[in-house]
C-alpha positions as CSV (number, residue, x, y, z in Angstrom):
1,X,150.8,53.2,-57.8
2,X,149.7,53.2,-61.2
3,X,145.7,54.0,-60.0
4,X,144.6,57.3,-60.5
5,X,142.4,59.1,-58.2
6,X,139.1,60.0,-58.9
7,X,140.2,63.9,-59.1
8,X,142.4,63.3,-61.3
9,X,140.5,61.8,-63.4
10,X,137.9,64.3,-63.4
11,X,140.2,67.1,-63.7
12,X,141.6,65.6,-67.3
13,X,138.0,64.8,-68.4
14,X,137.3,68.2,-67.6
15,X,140.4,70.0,-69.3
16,X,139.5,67.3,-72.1
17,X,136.1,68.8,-72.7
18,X,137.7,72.8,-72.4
19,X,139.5,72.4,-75.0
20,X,137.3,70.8,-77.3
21,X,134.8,73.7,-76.5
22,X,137.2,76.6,-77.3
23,X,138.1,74.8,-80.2
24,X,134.6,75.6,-81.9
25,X,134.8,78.7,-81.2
26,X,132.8,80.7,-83.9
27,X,130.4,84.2,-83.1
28,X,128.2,82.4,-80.9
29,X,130.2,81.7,-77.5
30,X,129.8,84.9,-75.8
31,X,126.1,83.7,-74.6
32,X,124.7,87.0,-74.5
33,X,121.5,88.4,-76.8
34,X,123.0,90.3,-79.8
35,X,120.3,93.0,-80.6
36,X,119.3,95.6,-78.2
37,X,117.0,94.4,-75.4
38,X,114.6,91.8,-74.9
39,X,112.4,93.6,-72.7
40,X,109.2,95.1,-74.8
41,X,105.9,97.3,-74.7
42,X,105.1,98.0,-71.5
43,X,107.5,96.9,-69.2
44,X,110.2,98.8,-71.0
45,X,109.0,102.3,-70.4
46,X,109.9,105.0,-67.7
47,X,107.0,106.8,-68.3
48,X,105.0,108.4,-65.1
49,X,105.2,106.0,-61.9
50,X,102.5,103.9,-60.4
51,X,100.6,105.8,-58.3
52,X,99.3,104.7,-54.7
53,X,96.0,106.2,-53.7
54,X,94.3,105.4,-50.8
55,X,90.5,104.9,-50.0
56,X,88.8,107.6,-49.1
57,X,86.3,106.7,-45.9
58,X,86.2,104.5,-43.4
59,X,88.0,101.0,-43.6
């Protein structure tokens, strides 16, 4: 009985790499951008909204 299952196993190599992860640590783990938005020039604005016109005549 001294064989481990493969869960197991995976579940220590897991916790194993978690805790060498928070261990870093440092400003850079929370992932997200750190200055405003990354969205620019036109794409950004809320300016006036598209505007659907249809053509005058017959199809």
């Amino acid at each position: 009985m001294t064989e481990k299952k493969p869960a197991d196993d995976a579940r220590a190599k897991f916790l194993e790499a978690l805790d060498k992860k928070n261990q870093k640590g440092g400003a850079g783990s929370n992932g997200g951008p750190s200055s405003g938005s990354k969205v620019g020039g036109g794409q950004a604005g809320g300016g006036a909204p598209k505007r659907f016109q249809r053509k005058s005549g017959s199809a």
